[in-house]
LORODREN-135129 format. One record per residue (C-alpha): residue number from 1; residue in one letter; x, y, z. Coordinates in nm, 2 decimals. Each point is the difference from the previous one (the first is absolute). Layout:
<pts>
resi|resn|east|north|up
NUM|A|X|Y|Z
...
</pts>
This chain:
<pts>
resi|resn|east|north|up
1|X|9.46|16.44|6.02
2|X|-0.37|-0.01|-0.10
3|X|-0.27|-0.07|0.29
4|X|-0.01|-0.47|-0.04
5|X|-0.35|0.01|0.10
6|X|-0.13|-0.31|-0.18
7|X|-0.35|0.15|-0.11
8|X|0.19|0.24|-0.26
9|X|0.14|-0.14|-0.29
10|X|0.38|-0.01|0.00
11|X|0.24|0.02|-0.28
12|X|0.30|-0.25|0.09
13|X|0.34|0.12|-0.27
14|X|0.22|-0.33|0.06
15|X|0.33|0.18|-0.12
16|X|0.00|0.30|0.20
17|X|-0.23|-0.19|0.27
18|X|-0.23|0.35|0.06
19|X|-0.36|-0.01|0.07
20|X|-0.22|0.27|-0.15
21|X|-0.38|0.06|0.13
22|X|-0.22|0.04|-0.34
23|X|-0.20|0.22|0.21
24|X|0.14|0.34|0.22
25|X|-0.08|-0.09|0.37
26|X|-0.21|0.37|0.13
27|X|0.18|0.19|0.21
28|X|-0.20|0.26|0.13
29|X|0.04|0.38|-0.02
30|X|0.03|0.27|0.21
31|X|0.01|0.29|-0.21
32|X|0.21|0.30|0.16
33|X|-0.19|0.33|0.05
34|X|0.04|0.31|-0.20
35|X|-0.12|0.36|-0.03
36|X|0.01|0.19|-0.34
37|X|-0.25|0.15|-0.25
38|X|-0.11|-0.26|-0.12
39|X|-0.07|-0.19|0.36
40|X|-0.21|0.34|0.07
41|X|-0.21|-0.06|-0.26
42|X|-0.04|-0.39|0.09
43|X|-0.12|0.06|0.34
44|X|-0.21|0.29|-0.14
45|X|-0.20|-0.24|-0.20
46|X|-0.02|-0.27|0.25
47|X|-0.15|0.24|0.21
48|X|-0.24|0.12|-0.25
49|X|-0.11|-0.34|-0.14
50|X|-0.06|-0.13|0.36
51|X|-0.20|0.29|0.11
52|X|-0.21|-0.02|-0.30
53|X|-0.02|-0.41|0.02
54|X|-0.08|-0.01|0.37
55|X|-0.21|0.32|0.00
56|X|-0.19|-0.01|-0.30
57|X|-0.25|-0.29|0.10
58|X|-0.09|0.22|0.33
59|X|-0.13|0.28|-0.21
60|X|-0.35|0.13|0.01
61|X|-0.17|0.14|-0.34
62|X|-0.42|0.09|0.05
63|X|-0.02|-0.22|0.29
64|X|0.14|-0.30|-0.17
65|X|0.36|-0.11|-0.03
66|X|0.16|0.20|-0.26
67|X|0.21|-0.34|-0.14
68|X|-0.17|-0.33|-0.02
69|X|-0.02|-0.30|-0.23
70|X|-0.30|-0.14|0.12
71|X|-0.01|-0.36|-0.15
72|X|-0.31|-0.09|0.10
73|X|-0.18|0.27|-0.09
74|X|0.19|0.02|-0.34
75|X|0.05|0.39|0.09
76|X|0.33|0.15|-0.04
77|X|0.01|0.35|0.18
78|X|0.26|0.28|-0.04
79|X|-0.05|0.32|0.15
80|X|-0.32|0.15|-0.25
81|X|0.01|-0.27|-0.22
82|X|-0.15|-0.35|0.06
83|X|0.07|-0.27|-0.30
84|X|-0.18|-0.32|-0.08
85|X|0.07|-0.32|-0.17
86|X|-0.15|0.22|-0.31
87|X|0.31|0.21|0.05
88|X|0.27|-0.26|-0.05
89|X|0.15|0.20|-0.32
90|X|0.11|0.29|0.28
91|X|0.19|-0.31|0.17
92|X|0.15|-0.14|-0.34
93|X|0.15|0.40|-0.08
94|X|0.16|0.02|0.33
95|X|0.18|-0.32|-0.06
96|X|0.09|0.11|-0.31
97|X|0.13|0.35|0.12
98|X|0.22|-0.17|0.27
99|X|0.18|-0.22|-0.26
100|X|0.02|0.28|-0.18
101|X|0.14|0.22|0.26
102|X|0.28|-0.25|0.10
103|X|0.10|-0.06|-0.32
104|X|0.07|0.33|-0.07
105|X|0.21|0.13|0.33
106|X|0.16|-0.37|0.01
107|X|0.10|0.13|-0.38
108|X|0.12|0.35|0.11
109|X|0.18|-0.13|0.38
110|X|-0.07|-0.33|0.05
111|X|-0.12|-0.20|0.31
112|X|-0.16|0.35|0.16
113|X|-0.29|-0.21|0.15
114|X|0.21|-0.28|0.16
115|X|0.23|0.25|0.14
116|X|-0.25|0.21|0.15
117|X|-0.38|-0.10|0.02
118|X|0.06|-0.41|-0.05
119|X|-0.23|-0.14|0.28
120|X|0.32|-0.25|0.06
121|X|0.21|0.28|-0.03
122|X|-0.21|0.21|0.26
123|X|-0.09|-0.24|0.27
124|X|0.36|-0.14|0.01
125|X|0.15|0.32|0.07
126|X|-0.29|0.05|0.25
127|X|0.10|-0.38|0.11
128|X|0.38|0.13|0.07
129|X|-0.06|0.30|0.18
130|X|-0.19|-0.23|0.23
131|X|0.32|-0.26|0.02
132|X|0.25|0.32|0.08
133|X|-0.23|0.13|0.24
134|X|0.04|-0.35|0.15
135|X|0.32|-0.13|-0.08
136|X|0.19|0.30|-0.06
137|X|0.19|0.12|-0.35
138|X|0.15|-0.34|-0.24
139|X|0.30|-0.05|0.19
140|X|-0.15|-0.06|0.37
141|X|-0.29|-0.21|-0.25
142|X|0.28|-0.19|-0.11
143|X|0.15|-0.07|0.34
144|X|-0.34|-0.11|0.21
145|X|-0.07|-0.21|-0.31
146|X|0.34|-0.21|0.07
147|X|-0.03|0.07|0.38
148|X|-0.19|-0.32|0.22
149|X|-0.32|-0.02|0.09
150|X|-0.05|0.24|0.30
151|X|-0.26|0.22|0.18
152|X|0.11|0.29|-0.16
153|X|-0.01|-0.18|-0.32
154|X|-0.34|-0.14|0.05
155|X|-0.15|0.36|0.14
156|X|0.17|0.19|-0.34
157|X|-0.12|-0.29|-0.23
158|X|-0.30|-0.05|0.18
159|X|-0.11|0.37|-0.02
160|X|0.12|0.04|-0.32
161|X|-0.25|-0.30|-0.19
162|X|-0.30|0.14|0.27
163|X|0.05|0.33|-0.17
164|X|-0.01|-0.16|-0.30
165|X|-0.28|-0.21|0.07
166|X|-0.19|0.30|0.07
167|X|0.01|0.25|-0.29
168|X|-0.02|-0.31|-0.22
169|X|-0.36|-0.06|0.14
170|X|-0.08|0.33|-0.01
171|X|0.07|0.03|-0.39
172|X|-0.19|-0.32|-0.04
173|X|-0.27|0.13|0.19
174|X|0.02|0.35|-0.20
175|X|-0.01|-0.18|-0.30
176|X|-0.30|-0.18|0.08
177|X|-0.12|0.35|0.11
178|X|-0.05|0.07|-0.39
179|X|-0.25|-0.23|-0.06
180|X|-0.20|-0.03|0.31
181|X|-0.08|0.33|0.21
182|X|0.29|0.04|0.20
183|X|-0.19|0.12|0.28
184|X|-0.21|-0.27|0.02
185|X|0.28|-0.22|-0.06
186|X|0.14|0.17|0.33
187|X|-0.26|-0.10|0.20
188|X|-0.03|-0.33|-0.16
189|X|0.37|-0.04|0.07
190|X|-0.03|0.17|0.40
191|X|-0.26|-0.27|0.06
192|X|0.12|-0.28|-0.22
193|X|-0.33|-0.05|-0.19
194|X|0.20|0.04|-0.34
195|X|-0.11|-0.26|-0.29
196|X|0.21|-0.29|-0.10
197|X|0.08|0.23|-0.34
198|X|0.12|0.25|0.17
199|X|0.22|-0.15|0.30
200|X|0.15|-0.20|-0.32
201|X|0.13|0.29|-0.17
202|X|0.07|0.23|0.29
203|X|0.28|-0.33|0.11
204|X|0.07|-0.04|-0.35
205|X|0.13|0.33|-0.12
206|X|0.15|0.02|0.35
207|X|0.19|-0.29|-0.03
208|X|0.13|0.06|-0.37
209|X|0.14|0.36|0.12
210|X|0.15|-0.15|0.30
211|X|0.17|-0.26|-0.21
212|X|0.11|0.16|-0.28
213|X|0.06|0.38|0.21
214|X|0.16|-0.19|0.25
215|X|0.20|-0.30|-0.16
216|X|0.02|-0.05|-0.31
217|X|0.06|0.35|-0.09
218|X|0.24|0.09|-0.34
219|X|-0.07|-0.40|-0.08
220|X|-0.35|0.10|-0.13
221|X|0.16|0.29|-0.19
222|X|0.27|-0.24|-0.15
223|X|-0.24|-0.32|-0.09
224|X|-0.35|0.08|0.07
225|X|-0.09|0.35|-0.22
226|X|0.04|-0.06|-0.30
227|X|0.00|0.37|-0.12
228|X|0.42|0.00|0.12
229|X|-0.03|-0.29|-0.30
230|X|-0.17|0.16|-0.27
231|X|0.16|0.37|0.08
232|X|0.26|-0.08|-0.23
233|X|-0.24|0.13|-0.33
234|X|-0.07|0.28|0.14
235|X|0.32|0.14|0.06
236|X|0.20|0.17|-0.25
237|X|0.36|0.16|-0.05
238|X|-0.20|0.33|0.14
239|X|-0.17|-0.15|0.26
240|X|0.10|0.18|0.33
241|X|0.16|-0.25|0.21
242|X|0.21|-0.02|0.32
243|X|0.32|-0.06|-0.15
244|X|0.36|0.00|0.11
245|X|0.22|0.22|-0.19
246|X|0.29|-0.26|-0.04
247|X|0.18|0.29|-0.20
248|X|0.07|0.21|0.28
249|X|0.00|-0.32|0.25
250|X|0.24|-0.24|-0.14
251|X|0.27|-0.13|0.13
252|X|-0.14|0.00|0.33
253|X|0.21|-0.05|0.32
254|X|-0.01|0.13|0.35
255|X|0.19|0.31|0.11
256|X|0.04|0.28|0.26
257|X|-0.19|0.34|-0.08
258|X|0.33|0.15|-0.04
259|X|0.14|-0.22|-0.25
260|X|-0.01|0.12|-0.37
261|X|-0.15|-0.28|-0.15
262|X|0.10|0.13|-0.37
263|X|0.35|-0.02|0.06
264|X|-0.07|-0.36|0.15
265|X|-0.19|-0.11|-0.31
266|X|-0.31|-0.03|0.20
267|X|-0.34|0.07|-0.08
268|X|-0.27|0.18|0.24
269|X|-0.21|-0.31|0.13
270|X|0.23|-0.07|0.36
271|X|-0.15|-0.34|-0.06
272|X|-0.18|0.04|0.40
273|X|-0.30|-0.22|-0.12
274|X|-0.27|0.23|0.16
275|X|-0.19|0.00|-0.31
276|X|0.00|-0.39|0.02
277|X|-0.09|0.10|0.37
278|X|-0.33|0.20|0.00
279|X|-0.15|-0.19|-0.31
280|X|-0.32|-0.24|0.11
281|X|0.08|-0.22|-0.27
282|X|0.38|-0.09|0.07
283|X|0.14|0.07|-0.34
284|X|0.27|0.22|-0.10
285|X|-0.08|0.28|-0.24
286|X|0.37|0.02|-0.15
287|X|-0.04|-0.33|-0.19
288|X|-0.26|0.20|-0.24
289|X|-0.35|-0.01|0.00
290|X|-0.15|-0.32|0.20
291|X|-0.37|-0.09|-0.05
292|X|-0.01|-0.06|0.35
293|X|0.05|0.39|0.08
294|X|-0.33|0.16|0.12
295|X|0.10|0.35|-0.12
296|X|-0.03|0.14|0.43
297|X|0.32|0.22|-0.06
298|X|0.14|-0.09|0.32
299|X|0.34|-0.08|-0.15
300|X|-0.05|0.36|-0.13
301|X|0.01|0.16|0.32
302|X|0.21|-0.20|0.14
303|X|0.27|0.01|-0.24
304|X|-0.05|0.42|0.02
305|X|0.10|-0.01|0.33
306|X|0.29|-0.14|-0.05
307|X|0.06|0.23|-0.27
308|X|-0.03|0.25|0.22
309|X|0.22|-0.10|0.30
310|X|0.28|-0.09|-0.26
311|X|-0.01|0.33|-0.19
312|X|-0.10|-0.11|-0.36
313|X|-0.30|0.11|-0.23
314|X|-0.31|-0.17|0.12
315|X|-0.17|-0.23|-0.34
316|X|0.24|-0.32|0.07
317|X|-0.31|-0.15|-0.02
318|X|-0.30|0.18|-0.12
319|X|-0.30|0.00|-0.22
320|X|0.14|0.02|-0.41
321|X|-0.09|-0.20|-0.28
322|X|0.21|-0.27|-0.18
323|X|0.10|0.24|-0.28
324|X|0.09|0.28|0.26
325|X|0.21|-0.24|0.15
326|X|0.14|-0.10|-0.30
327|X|0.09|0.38|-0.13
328|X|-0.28|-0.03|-0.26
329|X|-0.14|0.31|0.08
330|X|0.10|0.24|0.36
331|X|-0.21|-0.03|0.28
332|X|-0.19|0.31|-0.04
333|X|-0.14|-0.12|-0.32
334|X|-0.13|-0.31|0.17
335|X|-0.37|0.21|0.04
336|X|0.04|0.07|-0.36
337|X|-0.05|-0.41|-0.08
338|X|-0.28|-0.04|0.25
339|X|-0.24|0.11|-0.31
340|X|0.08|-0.30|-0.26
341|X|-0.19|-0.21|-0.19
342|X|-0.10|-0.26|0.24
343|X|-0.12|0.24|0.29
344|X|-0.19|0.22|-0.25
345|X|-0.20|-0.29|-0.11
346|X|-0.08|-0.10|0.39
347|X|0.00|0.39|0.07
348|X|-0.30|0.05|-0.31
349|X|-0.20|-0.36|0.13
350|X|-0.01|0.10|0.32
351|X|-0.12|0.35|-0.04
352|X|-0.23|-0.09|-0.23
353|X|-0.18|-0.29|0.23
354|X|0.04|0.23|0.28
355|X|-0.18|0.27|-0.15
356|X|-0.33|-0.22|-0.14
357|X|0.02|-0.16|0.38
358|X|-0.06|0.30|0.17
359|X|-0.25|0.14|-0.25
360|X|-0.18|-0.29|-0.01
361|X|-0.01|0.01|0.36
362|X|-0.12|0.36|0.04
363|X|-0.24|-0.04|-0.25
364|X|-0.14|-0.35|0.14
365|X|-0.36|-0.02|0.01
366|X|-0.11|-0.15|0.34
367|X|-0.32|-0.19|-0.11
368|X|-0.02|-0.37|-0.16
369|X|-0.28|-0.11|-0.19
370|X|-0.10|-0.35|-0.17
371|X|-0.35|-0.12|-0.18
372|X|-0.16|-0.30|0.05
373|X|-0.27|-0.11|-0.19
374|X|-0.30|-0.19|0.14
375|X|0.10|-0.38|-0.11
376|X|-0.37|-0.10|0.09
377|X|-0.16|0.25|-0.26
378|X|0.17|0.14|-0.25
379|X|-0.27|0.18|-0.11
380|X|-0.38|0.01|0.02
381|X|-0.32|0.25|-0.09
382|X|-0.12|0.24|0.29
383|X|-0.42|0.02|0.01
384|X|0.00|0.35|-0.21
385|X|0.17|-0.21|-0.30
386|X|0.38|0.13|0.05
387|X|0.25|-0.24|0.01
388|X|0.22|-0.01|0.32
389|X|0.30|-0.11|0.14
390|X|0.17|-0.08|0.34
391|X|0.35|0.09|0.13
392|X|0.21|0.01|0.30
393|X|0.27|0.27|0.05
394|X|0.25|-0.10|0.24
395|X|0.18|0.40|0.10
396|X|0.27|0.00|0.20
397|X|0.06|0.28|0.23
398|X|0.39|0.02|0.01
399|X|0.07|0.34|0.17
400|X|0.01|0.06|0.33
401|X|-0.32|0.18|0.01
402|X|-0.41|-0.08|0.00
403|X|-0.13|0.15|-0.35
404|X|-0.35|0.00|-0.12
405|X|0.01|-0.13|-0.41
406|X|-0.26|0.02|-0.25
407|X|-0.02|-0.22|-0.26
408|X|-0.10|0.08|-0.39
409|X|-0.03|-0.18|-0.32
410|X|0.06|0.10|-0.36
411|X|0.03|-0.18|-0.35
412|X|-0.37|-0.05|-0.10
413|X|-0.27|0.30|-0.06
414|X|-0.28|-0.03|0.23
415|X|0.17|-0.23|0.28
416|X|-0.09|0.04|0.32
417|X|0.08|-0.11|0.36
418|X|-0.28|-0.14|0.21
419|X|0.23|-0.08|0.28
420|X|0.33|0.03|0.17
421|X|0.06|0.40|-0.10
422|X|0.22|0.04|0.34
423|X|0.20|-0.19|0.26
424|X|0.17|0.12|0.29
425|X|0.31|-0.17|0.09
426|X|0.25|0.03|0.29
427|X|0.36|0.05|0.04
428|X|0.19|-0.30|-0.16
429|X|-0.39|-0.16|-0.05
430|X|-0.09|-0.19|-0.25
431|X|-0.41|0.00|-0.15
432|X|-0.20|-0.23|-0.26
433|X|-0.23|0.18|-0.14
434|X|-0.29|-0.11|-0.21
435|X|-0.09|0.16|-0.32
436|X|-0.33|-0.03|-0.21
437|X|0.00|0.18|-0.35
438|X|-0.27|0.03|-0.25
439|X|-0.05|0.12|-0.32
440|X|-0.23|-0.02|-0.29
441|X|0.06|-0.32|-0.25
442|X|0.03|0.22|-0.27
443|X|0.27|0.23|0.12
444|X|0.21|-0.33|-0.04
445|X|0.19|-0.04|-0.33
446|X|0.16|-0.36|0.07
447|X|-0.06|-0.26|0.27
448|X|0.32|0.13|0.20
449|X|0.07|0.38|0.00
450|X|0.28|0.13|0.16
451|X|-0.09|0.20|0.37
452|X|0.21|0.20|0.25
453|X|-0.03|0.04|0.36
454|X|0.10|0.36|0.17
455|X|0.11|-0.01|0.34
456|X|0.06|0.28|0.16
457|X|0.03|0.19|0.34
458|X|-0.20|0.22|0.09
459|X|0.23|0.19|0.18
460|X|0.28|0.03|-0.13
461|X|-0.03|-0.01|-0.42
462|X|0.40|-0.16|-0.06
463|X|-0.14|-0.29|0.13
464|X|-0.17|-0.20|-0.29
465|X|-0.01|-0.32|-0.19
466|X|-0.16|-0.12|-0.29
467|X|-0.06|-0.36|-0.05
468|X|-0.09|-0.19|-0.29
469|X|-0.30|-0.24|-0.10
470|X|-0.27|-0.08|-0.27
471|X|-0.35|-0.03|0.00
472|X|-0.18|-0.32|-0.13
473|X|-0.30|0.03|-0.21
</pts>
């Protein structure tokens, strides 16, 4: 009988007089734990993704910190490199390479990322190692839940959502750390003195980890992402997926290890439900391929063990394709239709953009330059009879180092530069410089003749621009 709360709808049948909830009332979960291959390599990245997330904002690179979006300054800095608004087409191919990139694995074995490197994913797990540390493993979860309210319940809960509490605000506060120095933001946050912006998202991003880490959990995986929606046209027959081999698993019933389950017409899945067990999502990977499934393995490793302790070929469930499963093709030539059509193509895109990113990135010039034309006078006639015109060249230091630049002019025969030859510029600076040129009236052909401007460092020669302009008569 359904829950009769009156704030879900209920559907009333008047012959059989059953009540059916249109929606499933949440039950939470308290996934089992497991160790396996595949959990190895879980916890592995975890560890690696945290380590870089929490320690990347606290490292030093030429006295600055070596990753920083610096909003206000409209600097972007990563290790060497420093990028500007300018260099938004950098930002546009990294995008571009990441849709890329999960397109293609999600093509060849599926949900890799949500199984492994998912921030949900990641800081849930993190989330659960906190509760068991707490609470203990899913069963003793399961009975303080339904136990009453005591002190020991209190202490365990309590310590539990303080813990929680905790690294939440420190990943809102590392966060944060990426776009403000996070050693000023340290002291800012020591003494309180941080700005409304700031406190904002440090609570914000704190709270949403909490909530989402801590409770809501495989809900925002089932209804919130919508890549577990639109995985569906990436997959394939020959997309590697976790799959259950009904072949060898079917009819499944419970038995003793000594029982020969061929003679009983039994399959190899004891039907124990551990892979229903250790899954964060709740499903259960023998009815098929669910969109709900994350790709984590855990049923994997779980259902190996088993395997093990019952004396049958590990691979009940495993990693195959649909046509493996199928007998299309044996499992050793699953490799062999990796390379299709649809991979190739995301294979030759992605090589291709990744190859002009990172040599247009080595080869980028560090030096921005735009021409402005005196609006006042356009042009006018020096005392000595030349005619002459104003500029102003706005250059743009963008490397992390002072440079001295000259400036030069070419385009007309017998122009000169009266003024603004030279500018020295800081680190990340940025100089307008005035420019007077003169030349004789009858050097010029038409009343606007195509000029260029030649900056250059002078000490180091890669560093150049040109810029382009015209001269009025």
């Amino acid at each position: 009988m359904a829950d009769k709360d009156p704030q879900i709808p209920i559907i009333r049948d008047e012959e059989s007089e059953q009540e059916q909830s249109l929606y499933a009332v949440h039950q939470k979960i308290y996934p089992r734990a497991v160790s396996g291959i595949f959990n190895y390599w879980r916890v592995g990245l975890i560890l690696l993704t945290q380590v870089i997330f929490y320690g990347l904002p606290w490292l030093q690179w030429d006295d600055r910190q070596a990753v920083l979006f610096d909003l206000g300054a409209r600097k972007f800095y990563l290790l060497d490199w420093v990028f500007w608004p300018q260099d938004f087409v950098w930002l546009a191919a990294i995008l571009i390479i990441s849709a890329l990139s999960l397109f293609l694995f999600t093509a060849i074995a599926g949900r890799l990322w949500c199984g492994y490197a998912c921030p949900q994913t990641v800081y849930t797990q993190v989330f659960i190692w906190v509760e068991r540390w707490f609470e203990g493993d899913h069963n003793k979860q399961k009975k303080l839940s339904e136990a009453p309210w005591s002190a020991n319940k209190v202490l365990r809960r309590g310590g539990k959502h303080v813990a929680w509490i905790l690294l939440s605000l420190w990943t809102g506060f590392t966060f944060v750390g990426y776009y403000t120095p996070i050693h000023l933001l340290a002291e800012e946050f020591i003494t309180w003195t941080l700005g409304p912006w700031e406190t904002f998202w440090i609570f914000f991003y704190g709270f949403a980890t909490w909530g989402f880490a801590g409770f809501m959990r495989e809900q925002v995986c089932k209804y919130m992402c919508p890549y577990a929606r639109f995985q569906s046209v990436m997959f394939d027959q020959d997309t590697l997926i976790i799959t259950y081999d009904y072949k060898r698993g079917e009819p499944r019933g419970t038995r003793k290890k000594s029982v020969d389950y061929k003679a009983a017409g039994l399959g190899e899945c004891v039907d124990c439900g551990i892979c229903v067990q250790v899954c964060p999502t709740g499903i259960d990977i023998r009815n098929g391929l669910q969109y709900m499934c994350i790709g984590c393995a855990a049923c994997i490793d779980a259902c190996d063990q088993v395997m093990d302790k019952m004396g049958y070929p590990k691979g009940l469930v495993r990693y195959s394709t649909q046509n493996a499963i199928d007998g299309k093709y044996p499992s050793k030539d699953i490799v062999k239709h990796t390379l299709r059509p649809r991979t190739l193509a995301y294979m030759f895109l992605l090589g291709a953009i990744c190859i002009a990113f990172v040599y247009t990135l080595v080869n980028r010039v560090p030096l921005r330059t735009d021409v402005l034309r005196d609006r006042l006078v356009l042009s006018r006639v020096a005392d000595n009879g030349q005619i002459e015109n104003l500029y102003r060249l706005q250059v743009i230091n963008m490397d992390g180092s002072p440079h001295r630049y000259s400036i030069s002019v070419s385009g007309i025969d017998g122009l000169s530069m009266i003024s603004g030859s030279s500018v020295d510029i800081p680190a990340l600076g940025t100089e307008n410089v005035n420019v007077v040129l003169r030349v004789d009236g009858g050097q010029l052909k038409r009343p606007s003749q195509p000029i260029i401007f030649t900056i250059k460092a002078e000490d180091n020669a890669k560093i150049v621009r040109e810029a382009k302009s015209s001269f009025l008569k």
